[in-house]
C-alpha positions in Angstrom: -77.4 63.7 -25.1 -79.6 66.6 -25.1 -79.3 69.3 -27.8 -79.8 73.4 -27.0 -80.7 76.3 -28.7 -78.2 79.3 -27.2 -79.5 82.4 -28.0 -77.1 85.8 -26.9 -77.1 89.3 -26.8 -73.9 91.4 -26.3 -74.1 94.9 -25.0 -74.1 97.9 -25.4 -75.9 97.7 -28.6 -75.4 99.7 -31.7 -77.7 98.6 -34.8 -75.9 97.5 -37.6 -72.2 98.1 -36.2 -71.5 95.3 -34.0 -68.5 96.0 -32.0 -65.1 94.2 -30.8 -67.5 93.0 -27.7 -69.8 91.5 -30.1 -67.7 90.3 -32.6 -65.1 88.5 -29.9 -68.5 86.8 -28.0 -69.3 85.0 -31.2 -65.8 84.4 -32.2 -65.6 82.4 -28.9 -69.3 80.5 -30.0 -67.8 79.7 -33.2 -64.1 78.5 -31.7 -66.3 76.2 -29.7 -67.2 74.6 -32.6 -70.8 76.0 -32.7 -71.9 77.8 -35.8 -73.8 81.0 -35.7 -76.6 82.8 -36.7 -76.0 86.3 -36.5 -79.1 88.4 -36.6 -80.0 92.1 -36.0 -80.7 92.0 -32.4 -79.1 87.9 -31.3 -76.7 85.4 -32.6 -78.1 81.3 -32.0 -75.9 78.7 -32.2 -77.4 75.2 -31.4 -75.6 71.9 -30.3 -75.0 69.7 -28.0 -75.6 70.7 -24.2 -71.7 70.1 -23.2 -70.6 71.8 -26.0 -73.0 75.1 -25.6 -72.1 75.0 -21.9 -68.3 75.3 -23.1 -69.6 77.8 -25.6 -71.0 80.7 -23.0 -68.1 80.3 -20.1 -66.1 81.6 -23.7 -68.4 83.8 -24.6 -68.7 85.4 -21.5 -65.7 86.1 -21.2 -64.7 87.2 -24.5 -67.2 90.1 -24.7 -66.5 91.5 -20.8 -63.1 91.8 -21.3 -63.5 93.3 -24.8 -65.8 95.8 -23.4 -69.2 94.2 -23.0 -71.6 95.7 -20.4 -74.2 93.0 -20.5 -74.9 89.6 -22.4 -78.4 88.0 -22.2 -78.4 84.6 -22.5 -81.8 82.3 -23.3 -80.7 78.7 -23.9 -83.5 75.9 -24.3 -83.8 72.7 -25.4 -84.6 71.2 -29.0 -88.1 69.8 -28.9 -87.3 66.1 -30.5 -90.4 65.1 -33.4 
């Protein structure tokens, strides 16, 4: 099975003071069974294709119905050695 990278931005965006948007988009990620990276301006999460497909239908709606105005997804896939 193929493996992604997921790569997400919740907004609106305030540095340094993620909000219940942000925090409830990667909650979902992680209850998926994906674990983060949060950075300053994405979170990544890589797995399995079915799995990261799960992931952003949670995600998504997580973060619009705490507040989100916009998420920016960019998912690709791992480049095997």
């Amino acid at each position: 099975m193929a493996r992604v990278r997921l790569e997400f931005t919740v907004e609106p965006f305030a540095d340094a003071a993620p909000g219940p948007h942000v925090r409830a988009a990667v909650a979902a990620v992680e209850a998926a069974g994906l674990p983060t990276d949060f950075g300053p301006f994405s979170t990544e999460a890589t797995g399995e294709l079915a799995t990261v497909a799960g992931a952003v239908a949670g995600l998504l709606e997580a973060a619009f119905a705490a507040g989100a105005s916009r998420v920016t997804l960019h998912v690709e896939q791992e480049r095997r050695a």
